[in-house]
C-alpha positions as CSV (number, residue, x, y, z in Angstrom):
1,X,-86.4,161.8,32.0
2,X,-84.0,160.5,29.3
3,X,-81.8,157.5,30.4
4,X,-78.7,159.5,30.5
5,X,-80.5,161.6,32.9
6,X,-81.4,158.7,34.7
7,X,-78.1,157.2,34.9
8,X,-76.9,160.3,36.9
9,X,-79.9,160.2,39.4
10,X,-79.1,157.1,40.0
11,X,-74.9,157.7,40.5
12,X,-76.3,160.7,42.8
13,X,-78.3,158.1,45.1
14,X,-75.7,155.8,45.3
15,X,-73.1,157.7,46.4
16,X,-75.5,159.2,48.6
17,X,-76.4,155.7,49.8
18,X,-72.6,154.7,50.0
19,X,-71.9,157.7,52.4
20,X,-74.9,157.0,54.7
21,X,-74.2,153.8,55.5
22,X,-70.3,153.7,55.9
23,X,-71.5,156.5,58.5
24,X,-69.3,159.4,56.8
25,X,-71.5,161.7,58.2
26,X,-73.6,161.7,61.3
27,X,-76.8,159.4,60.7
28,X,-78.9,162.5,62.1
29,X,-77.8,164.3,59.5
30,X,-77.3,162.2,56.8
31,X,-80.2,159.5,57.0
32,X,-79.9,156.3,54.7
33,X,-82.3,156.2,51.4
34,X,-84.5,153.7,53.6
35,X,-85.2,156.1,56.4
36,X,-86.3,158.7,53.5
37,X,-88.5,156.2,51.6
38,X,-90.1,155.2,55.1
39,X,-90.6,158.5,56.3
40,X,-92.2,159.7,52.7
41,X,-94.7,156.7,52.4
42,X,-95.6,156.9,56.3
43,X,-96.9,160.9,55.7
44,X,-98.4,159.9,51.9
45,X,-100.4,157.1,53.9
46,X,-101.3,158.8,56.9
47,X,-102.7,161.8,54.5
48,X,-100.7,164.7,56.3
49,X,-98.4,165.0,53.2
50,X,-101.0,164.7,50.5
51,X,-102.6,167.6,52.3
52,X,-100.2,169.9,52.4
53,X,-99.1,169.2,48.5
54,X,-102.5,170.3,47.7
55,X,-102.5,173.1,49.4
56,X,-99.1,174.7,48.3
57,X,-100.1,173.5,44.8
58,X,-103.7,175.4,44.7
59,X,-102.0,178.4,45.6
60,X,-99.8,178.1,42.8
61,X,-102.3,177.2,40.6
62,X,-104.8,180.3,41.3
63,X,-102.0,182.6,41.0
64,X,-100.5,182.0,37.9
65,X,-104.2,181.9,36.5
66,X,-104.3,185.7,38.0
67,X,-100.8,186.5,36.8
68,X,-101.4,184.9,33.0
69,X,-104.8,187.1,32.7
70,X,-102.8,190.4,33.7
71,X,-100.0,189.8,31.8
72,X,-101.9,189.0,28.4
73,X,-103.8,192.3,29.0
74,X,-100.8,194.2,30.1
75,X,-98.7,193.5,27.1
76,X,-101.3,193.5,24.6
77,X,-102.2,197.2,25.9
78,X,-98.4,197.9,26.1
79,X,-98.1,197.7,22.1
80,X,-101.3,199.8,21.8
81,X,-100.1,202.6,23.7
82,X,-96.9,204.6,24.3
83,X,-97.6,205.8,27.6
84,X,-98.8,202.5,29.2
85,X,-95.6,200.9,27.8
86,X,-93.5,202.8,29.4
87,X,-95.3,202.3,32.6
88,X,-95.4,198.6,31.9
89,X,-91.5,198.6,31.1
90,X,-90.9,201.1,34.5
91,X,-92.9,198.3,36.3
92,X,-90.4,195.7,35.0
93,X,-87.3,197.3,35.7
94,X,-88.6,197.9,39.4
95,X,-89.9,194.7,40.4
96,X,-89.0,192.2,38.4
97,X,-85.9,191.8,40.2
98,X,-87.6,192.7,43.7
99,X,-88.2,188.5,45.3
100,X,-91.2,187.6,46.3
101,X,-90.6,186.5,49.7
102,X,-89.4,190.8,50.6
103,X,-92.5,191.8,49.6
104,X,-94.1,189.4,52.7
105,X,-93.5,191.6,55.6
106,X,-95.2,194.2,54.0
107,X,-98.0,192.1,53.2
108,X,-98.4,190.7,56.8
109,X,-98.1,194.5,57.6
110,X,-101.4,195.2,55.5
111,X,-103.4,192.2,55.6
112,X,-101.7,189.8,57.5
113,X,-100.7,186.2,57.6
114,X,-103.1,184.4,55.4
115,X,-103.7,182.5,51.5
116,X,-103.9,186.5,50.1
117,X,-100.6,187.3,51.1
118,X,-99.0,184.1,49.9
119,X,-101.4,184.4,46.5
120,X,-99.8,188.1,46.0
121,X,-96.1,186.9,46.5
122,X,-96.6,184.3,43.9
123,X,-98.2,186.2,41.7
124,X,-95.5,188.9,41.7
125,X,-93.7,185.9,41.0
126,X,-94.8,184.6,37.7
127,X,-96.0,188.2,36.4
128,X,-93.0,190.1,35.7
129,X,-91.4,187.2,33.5
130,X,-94.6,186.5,32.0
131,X,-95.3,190.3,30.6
132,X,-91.7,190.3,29.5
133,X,-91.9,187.5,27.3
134,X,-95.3,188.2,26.0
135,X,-94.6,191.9,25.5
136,X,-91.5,190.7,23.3
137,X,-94.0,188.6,21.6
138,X,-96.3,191.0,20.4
139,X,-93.9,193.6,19.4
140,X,-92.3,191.5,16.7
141,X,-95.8,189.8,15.5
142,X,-95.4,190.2,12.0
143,X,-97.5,192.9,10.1
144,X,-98.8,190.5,7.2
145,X,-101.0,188.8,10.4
146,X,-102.5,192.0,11.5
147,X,-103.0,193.2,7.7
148,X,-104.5,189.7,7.4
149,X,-106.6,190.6,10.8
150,X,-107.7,194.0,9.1
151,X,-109.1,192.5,6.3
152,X,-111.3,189.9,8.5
153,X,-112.2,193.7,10.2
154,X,-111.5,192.0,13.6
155,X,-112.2,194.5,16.7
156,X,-109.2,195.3,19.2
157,X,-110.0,191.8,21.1
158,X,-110.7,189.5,18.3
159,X,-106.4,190.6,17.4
160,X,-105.5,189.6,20.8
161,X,-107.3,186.0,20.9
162,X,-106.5,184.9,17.2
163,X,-103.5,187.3,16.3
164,X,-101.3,188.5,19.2
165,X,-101.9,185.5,21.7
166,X,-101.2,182.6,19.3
167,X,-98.3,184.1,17.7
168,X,-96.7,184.6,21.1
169,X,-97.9,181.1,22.6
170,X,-93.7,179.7,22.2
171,X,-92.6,183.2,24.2
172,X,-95.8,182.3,26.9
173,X,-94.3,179.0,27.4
174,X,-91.1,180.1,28.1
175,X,-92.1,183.1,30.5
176,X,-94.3,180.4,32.3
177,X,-91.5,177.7,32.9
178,X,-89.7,180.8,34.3
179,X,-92.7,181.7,36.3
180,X,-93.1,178.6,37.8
181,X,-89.8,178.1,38.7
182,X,-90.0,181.5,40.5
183,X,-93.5,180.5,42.1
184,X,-92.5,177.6,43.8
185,X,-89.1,179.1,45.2
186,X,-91.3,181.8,46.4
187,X,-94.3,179.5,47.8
188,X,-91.9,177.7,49.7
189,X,-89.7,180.4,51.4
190,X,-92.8,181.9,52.3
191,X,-94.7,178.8,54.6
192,X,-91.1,177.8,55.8
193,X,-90.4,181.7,57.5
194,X,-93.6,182.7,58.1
195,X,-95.2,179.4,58.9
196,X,-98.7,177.7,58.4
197,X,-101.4,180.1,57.0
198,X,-103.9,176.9,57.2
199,X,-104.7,173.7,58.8
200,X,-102.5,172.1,56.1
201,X,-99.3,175.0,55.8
202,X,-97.9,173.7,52.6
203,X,-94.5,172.1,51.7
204,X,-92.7,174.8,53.1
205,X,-94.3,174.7,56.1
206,X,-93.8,170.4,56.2
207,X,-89.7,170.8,55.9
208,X,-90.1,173.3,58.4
209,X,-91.3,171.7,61.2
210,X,-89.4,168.5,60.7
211,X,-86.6,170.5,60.6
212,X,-87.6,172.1,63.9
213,X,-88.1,168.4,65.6
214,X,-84.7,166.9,63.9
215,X,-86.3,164.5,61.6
216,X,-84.1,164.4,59.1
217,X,-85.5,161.6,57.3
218,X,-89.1,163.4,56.8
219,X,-87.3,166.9,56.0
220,X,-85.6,165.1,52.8
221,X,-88.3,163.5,52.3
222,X,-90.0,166.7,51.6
223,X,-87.2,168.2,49.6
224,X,-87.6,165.0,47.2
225,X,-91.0,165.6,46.8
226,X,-90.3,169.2,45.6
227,X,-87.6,167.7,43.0
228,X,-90.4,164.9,42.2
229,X,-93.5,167.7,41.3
230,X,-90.6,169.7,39.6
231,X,-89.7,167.0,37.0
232,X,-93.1,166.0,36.1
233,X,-94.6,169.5,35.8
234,X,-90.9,170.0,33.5
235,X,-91.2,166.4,31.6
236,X,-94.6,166.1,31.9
237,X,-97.0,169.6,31.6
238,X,-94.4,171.2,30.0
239,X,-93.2,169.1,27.5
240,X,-96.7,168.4,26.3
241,X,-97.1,172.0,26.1
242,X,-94.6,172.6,24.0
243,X,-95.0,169.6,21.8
244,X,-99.0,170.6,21.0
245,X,-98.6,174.4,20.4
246,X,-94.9,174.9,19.3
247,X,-95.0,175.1,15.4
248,X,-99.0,175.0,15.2
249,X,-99.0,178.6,14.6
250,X,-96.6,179.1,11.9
251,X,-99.2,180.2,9.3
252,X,-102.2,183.1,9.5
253,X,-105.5,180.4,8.3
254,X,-106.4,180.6,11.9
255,X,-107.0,184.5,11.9
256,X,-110.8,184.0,9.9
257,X,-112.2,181.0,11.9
């Protein structure tokens, strides 16, 4: 986070502070910074909230590793073949506006409450924006790198790991920020309606029930530790991302190793 970015957090807080203490709006409603920053380190300490941050973020984790293996192979196979791009572009214009948290009553309908159904949502998630970009990708991969490919006689797969793939790593990063962003929405609609689906029940689940039992204090609480993973995962994973892969594949000498 830059400073000028920090200089607004920290108007945001103050006013926020400001308005909480001069009693502007009813305490129950509008706890002071204190209460929040007690009721965030009492859950960390007491391990309930470190729980239920792993488990919302293993579920995010295992589905956008599901989602980024189908959507390499579905857009790779979209460029390859007429038929199975217009099936992957009929796909797109069906669901990729459908969100995640409709498709859950069906789910529950089918296999019920449970770390599947929630998996699925999130993975319809971060899918549909990931196949877009990467199908984009591929399609305008320039022809010198597959001549180039030719030459080294590299089968259909050997294209996609050293041709297709890297070229399109800057359009992968993008669809998976978008993904993400999607993911977590979704993860977190879904444990607040549906409730826990484990011992833990996620973030969701956490704003939830202090929601339910008016403490106010532990429900923002929650929210900022949403904003919190949000940032570093942006500033952090991210950025990192971006600054060890953007640019790196701007030639073909990669194609023979």
């Amino acid at each position: 986070m830059n400073k000028l970015k920090f200089l607004w957090v920290s108007i945001f807080l103050l006013i926020w502070e400001i308005i909480a203490k001069l009693n502007i709006v009813n305490p129950l409603l509008f706890p002071s910074l204190e209460n929040i920053l007690k009721a965030l380190i009492e859950d960390l300490f007491n391990g309930s909230l470190l729980a239920q941050i792993g488990f919302t973020l293993r579920l995010i984790f295992i589905a956008i590793v599901i989602s980024i293996i189908i959507s390499i192979i579905m857009s790779f196979l979209s460029t390859k073949s007429k038929f199975f791009s217009s099936l992957v572009e009929t796909l797109i214009l069906i669901l990729h506006p459908l969100p995640g948290i409709a498709l859950f009553p069906i789910l529950i309908a089918f296999i019920g409450i449970n770390e599947q159904s929630i998996i699925i949502v999130i993975v319809h998630s971060v899918l549909w924006p990931l196949v877009l970009n990467l199908t984009t990708a591929y399609k305008l991969c320039p022809e010198m790198y597959l001549k180039i490919a030719d030459n080294f006689e590299l089968s259909l797969f050997q294209k996609l790991i050293k041709v297709y793939f890297p070229y399109g790593i800057p359009y992968f990063i993008s669809g998976l920020k978008i993904g993400y962003a999607r993911a977590f929405r979704a993860i977190i609609s879904a444990e607040m309606v549906f409730g826990a689906v484990s011992s833990y029940g996620g973030l969701g689940y956490y704003i939830f029930t202090k929601r339910v039992f008016m403490n106010t204090a532990g429900m923002y609480a929650g929210l900022i530790v949403i904003i919190i993973i949000g940032i570093l995962i942006e500033d952090v994973v991210f950025k990192q991302l971006e600054k060890h892969t953007f640019g790196k594949w701007g030639t073909y000498e990669h194609i023979g190793n």
